[in-house]
NUFI-426088 format. One record per residue (C-alpha): residue in one letter; x, y negated, z. Coordinates in steps of 0.2 Angstrom, whole numbers, padded with zeros to 4 digits, always signed. Each point is the difference from the previous one (the first is absolute). Example, Ala and Ser with C-alpha at 12.3 -4.5 7.8 and 13.67 -1.06 7.14 Angstrom:
REM residues 2
A+0062+0022+0039
S+0006-0017-0003
***
This chain:
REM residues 513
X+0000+0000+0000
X+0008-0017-0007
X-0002-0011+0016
X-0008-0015-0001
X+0012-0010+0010
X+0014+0007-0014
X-0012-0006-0012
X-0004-0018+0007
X+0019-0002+0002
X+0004+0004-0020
X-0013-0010-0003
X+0006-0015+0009
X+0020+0001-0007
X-0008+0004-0017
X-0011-0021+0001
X+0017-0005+0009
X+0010+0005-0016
X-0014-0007-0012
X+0000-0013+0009
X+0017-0004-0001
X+0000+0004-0019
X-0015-0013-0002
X+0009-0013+0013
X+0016+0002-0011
X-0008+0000-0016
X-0009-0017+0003
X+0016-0009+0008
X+0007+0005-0015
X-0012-0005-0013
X-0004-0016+0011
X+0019-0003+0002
X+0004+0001-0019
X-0013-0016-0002
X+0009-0008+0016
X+0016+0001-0005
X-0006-0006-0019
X-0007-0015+0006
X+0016-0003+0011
X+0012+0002-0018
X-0012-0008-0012
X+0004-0017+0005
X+0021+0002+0000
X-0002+0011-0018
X-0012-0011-0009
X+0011-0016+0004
X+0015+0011-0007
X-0006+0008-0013
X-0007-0020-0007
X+0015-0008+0002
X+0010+0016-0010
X-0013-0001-0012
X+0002-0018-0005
X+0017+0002+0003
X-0001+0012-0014
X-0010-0008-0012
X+0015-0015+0000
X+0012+0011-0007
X+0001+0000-0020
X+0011+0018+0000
X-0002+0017+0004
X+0019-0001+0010
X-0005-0016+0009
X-0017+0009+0007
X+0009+0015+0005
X+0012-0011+0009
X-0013-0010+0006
X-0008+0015+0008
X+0018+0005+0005
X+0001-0017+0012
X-0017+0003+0007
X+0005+0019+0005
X+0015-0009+0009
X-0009-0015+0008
X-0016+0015+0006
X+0012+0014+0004
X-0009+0012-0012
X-0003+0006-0017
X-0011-0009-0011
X-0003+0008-0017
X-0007-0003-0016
X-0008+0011-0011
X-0013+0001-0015
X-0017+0001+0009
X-0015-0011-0004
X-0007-0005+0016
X-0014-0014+0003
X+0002-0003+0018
X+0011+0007+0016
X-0002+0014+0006
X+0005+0013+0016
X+0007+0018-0007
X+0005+0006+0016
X+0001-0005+0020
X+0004+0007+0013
X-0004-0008+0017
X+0011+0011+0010
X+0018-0003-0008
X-0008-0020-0004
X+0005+0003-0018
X-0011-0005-0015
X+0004+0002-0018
X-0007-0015-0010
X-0004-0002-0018
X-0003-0019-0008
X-0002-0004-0020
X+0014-0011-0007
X-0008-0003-0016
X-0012+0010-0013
X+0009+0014-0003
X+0013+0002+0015
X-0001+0001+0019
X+0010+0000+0015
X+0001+0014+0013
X+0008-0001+0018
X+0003+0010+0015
X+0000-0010+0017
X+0005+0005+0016
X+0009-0012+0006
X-0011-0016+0006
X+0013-0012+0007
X+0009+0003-0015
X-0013-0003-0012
X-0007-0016+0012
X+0018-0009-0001
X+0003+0004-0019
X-0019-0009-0004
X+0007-0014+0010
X+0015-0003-0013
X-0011+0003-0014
X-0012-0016+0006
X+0017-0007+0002
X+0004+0003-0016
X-0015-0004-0009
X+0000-0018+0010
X+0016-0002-0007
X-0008+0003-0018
X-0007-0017+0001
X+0005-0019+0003
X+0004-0007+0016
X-0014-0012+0002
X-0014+0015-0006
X+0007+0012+0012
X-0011-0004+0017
X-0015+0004-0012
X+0006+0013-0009
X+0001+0007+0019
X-0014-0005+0004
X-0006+0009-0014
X+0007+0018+0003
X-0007-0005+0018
X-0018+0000-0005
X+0005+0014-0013
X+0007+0014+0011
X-0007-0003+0015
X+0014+0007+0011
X+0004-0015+0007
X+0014-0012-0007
X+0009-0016+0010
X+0012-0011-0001
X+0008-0003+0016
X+0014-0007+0010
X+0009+0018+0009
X+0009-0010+0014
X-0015-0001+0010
X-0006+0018-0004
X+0008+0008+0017
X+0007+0014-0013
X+0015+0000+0011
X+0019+0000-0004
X+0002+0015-0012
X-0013-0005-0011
X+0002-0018+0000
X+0019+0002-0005
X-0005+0013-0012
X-0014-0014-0007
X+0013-0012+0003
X+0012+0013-0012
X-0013+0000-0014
X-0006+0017+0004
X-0017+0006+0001
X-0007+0005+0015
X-0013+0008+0009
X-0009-0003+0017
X-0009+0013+0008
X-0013+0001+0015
X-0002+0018+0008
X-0013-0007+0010
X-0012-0007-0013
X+0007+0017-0014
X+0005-0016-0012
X+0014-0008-0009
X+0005-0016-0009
X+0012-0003-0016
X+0011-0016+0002
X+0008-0006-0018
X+0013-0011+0001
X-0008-0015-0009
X+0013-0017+0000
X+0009-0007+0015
X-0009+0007+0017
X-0014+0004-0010
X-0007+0018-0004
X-0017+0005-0008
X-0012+0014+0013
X-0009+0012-0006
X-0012+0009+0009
X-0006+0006+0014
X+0001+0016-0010
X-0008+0015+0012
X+0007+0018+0004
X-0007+0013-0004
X-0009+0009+0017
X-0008+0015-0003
X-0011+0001+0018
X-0006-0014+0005
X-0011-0003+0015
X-0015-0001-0012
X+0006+0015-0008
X+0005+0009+0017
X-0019-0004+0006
X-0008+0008-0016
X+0011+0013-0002
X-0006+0006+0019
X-0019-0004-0002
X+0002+0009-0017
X+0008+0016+0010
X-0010+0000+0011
X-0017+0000-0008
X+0005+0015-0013
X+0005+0009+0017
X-0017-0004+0005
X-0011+0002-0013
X+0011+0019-0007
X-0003+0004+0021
X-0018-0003+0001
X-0003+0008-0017
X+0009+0015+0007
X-0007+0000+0018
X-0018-0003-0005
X-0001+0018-0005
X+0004+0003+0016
X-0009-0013+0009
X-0015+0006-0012
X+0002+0019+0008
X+0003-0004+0019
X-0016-0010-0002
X-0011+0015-0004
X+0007+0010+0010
X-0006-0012+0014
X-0019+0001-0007
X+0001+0017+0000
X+0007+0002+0018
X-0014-0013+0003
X-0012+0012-0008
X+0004+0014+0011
X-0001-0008+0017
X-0018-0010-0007
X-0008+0016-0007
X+0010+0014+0006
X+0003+0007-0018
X+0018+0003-0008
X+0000-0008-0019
X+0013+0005-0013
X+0012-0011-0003
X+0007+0004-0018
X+0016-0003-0004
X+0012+0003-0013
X+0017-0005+0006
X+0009+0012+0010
X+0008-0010+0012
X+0001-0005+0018
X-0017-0009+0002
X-0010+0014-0007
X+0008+0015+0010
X-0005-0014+0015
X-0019+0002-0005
X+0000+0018-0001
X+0005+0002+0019
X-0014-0013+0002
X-0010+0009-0008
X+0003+0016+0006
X-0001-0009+0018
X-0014-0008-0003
X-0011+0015-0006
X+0007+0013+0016
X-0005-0015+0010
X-0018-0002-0008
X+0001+0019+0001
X+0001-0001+0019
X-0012-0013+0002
X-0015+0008-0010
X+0003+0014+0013
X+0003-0007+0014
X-0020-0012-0004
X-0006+0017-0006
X+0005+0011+0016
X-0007-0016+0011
X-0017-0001-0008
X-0001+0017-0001
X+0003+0004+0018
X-0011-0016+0006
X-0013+0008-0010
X+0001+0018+0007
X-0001-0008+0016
X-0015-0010-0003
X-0010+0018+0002
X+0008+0008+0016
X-0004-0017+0007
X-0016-0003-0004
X-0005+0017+0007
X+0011-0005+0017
X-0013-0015+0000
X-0015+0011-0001
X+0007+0013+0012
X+0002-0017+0013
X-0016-0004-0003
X-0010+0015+0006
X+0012+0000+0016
X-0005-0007+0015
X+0007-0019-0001
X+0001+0002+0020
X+0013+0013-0001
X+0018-0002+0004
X+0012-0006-0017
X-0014-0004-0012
X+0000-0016-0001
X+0019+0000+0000
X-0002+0014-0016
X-0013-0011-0007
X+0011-0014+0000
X+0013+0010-0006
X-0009+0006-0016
X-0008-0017-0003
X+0020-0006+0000
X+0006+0014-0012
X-0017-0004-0012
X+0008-0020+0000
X+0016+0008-0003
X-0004+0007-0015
X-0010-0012-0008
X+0014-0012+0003
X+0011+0012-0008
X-0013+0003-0014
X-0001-0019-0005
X+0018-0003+0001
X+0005+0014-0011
X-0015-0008-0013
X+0007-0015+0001
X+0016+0006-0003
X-0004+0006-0018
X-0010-0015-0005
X+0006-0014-0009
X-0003-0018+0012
X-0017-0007-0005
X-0001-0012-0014
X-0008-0004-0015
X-0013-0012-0005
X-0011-0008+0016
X-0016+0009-0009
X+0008+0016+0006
X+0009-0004+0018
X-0009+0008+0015
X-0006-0012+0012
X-0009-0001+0017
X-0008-0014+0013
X+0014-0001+0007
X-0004-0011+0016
X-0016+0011+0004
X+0010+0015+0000
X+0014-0009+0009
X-0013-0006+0014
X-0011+0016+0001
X+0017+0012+0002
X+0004-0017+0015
X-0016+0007+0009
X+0002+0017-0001
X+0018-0001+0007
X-0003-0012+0015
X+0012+0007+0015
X-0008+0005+0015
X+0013-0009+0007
X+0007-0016-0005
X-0002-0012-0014
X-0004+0003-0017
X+0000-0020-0010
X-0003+0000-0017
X-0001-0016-0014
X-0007+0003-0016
X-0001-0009-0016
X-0016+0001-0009
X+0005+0009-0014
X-0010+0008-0008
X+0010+0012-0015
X+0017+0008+0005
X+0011+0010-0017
X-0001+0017+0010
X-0013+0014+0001
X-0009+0001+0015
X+0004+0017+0009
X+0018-0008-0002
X-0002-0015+0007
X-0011+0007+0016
X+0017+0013+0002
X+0012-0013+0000
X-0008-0010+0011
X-0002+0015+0013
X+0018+0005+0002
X+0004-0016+0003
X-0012-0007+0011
X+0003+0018+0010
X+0019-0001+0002
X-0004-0018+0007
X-0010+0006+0009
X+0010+0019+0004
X+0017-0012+0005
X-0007-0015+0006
X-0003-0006+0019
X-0017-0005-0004
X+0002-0014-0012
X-0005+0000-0019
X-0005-0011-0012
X-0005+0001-0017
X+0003-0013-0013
X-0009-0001-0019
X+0004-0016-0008
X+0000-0005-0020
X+0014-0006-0007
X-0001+0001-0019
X+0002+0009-0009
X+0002+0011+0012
X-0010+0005+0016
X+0010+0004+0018
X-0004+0011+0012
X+0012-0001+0018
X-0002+0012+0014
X+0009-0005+0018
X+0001+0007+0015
X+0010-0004+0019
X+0010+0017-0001
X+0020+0003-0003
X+0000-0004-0016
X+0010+0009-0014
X+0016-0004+0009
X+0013-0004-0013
X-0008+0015-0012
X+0000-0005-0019
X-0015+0003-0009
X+0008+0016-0011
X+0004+0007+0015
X-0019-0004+0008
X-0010+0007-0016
X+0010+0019+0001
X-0011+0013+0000
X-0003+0009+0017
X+0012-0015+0010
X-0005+0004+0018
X+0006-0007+0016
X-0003-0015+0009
X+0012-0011-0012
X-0010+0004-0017
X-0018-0007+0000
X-0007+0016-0007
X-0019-0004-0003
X-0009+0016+0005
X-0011+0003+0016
X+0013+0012+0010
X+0014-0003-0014
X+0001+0011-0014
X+0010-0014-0009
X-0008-0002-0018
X-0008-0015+0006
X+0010-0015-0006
X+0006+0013-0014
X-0016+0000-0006
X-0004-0018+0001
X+0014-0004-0010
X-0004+0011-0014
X-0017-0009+0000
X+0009-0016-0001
X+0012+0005-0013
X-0016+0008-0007
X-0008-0015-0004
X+0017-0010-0002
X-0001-0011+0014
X+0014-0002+0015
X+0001+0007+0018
X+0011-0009+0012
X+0003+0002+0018
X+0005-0016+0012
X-0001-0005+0018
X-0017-0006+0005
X-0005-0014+0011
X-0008+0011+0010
X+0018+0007+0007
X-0001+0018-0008
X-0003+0004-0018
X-0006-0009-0017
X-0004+0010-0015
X-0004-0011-0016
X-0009+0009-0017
X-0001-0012-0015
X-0010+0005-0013
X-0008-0009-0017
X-0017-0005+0000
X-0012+0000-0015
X-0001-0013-0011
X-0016-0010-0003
X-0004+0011-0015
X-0002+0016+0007
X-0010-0008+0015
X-0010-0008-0012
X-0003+0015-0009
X+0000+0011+0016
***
């Protein structure tokens, strides 16, 4: 069996080394633009100036040395060959070794190819071409003839004074030498070309940029675009799994509502689907048992129902004077309230809660019911205080509401020190019932604990005459039954407080009631 833990980690190198292949594919192709609109500017003011430089000579020698000087001054090859080209063009970059190789017409029927890699080089060689095309022109012309070439090649071109440049003493004596130099700044990633230009004088160009191939910008998309393929191949790979892990929780669901074990089919063989076969397999021994376990309790409660009614009859014709019968009599009323607590509880058990449509929900009046059972149950002892709402429809049949109200009011009554009160109030949607008593109290017990089956003993408020221990078992079934809430607090009274909340009717089905 392929594990899917195995199978998760393949997956996820597999999207990390897509995803690197995709990263590295679009620095690359984003790059290669980068770096051409960083080159474009330095190689079209080139390639124009050996152009026209080209176009002035009348002979084939004088163009080839022409070309020759420019190679010198650029510190690269330019060369001329039969190609009729209509405007420049790129046939090849690559961002990584900052090298372009540039293509440029010279005239109709030849064109100039070149190989840069070398930026400075190229930058400090335009600056002698501008020298020497300003010194193509008179004196008094040349300020607009720069001026021109300014505006032209928009790389920036000044005439200037260097002593007050701060260019420090190597490259002012250099200037100072007649040689051209070049000032960097590894702060800002650019660079300046001074020409010597006349006494103290020297034409700038620039600020002309170096080429960085991760900027902060970059950086930032580069991560966010990692980052969301990661994400997005992830959740397409996970949500199979996501997909899966959420039916097998509907089907665990399934078993505990309706105590039936569905198939789950699946067709990988893997981890998650050898997990829901020992559910399953679980799941069905455990239903198993539990049909059982309600099918041997309902049969025994019935098979005593007979023995027990003849006990009863056989009571009846003794003499109720005699010694022990009222103590058997007792006795077999108590097994009978035994077993119809048992009975109810096991139906209840199988039934789904009550629901549907308010047409169809059982109902009772439940504050007459409520009151009568009041009557009936008054202690001979002690105090028995009731306060009723007047309502009149109560969401629960009525041989279930006259149960729940008994146990409780008889364990208030069975543990109290002759104290009770009973409480219906309306609080919509819902409707409250509250039973209190002065005894000890659940002391510190929690209600899972309290609702056990068969809890005896002084610490669990078991609800049944001489504490048989279904009591609040079966009151919470009921509860759950008709899916309202059951909680256990600390009454006013000093002793115990036992709150059932259940819904009430809506004015349509009391209408229609």
């Amino acid at each position: 069996m392929f594990s899917i833990f195995a199978r998760i980690y393949s997956t996820w190198v597999g999207i990390l080394l897509i995803a690197g292949l995709a990263l590295f594919v679009a620095v690359t192709l984003v790059n290669d633009a980068r770096f051409k609109h960083f080159s474009d500017p330095l190689l079209s003011s080139a390639a124009r100036f050996v152009q026209q430089g080209y176009q002035r000579q009348d002979t084939d020698e004088r163009r080839q040395s022409w070309l020759d000087l420019v190679s010198t001054l650029t510190g690269t090859n330019w060369l001329a060959a039969d190609n009729q080209l209509q405007q420049a063009q790129y046939s090849d970059v690559d961002w990584g070794s900052e090298t372009a190789r540039f293509i440029h017409p010279l005239d109709d029927r030849q064109a100039v190819s070149v190989t840069i890699s070398d930026w400075e080089h190229l930058a400090t060689g335009l600056g002698l071409l501008v020298t020497n095309e300003l010194s193509l022109v008179p004196a008094a012309q040349r300020e607009q003839r720069l001026a021109e070439l300014n505006a032209d090649m928009g790389i920036g071109i000044q005439r200037l004074g260097w002593r007050n440049e701060g260019l420090g003493f190597v490259l002012e004596r250099d200037l100072d030498n007649g040689q051209v130099v070049v000032d960097r700044n590894n702060t800002l990633k650019q660079f300046f070309v001074y020409v010597p230009a006349g006494s103290e004088q020297a034409l700038r160009l620039g600020p002309f940029q170096e080429f960085v191939w991760l900027t902060p910008d970059m950086t930032l998309i580069l991560l966010m675009g990692f980052l969301s393929i990661t994400a997005l191949a992830l959740w397409r790979v996970l949500r199979p799994l996501q997909y899966r892990l959420t039916r097998m929780n509907q089907a665990i669901d399934t078993i505990a509502e309706t105590g039936t074990s569905p198939d789950l089919p699946e067709k990988q063989n893997d981890a998650l689907t050898e997990m829901w076969r020992h559910i399953q397999s679980m799941a069905d021994r455990l239903i198993q048992l539990a049909e059982q376990s309600q099918q041997l309790n309902q049969a025994v409660s019935h098979d005593l129902k007979t023995p027990l009614a003849r006990m009863q009859f056989a009571l009846a014709m003794l003499d109720p004077d005699a010694p022990l019968t009222a103590q058997l009599q007792a006795d077999v009323r108590e097994l009978n309230q035994l077993i119809d607590e048992l009975l109810l509880y096991h139906q209840l058990s199988q039934q789904k809660p009550a629901g549907g449509s308010d047409a169809d929900a059982a109902y009772c009046f439940v504050s007459d019911e409520l009151s009568d059972l009041v009557d009936r149950m008054q202690p001979g002892s002690g105090t028995l205080e009731r306060v009723l709402d007047p309502i009149n429809r109560g969401s629960i049949a009525a041989h279930h509401w006259r149960r729940l109200c008994r146990n409780l009011i008889s364990n208030a009554l069975q543990y109290g020190q002759g104290q009770t009160r009973v409480t219906l109030s309306a609080q919509p949607p819902l409707l409250v019932l509250t039973v209190e008593d002065n005894g000890p109290g659940f002391r510190g017990m929690s209600l899972d604990d309290a609702i056990q089956p068969f809890v005896r003993g002084d610490k669990a408020r078991n609800l049944s005459h001489n504490g048989h221990g279904m009591g609040l078992t079966l009151v919470a079934t009921l509860v759950r039954h008709y899916q309202g809430e059951l909680t256990l607090g600390r009454s006013e009274l000093g002793g115990a407080s036992v709150t059932v909340s259940l819904p009430a009717l809506t004015h349509q089905a009391e209408v229609a009631s």
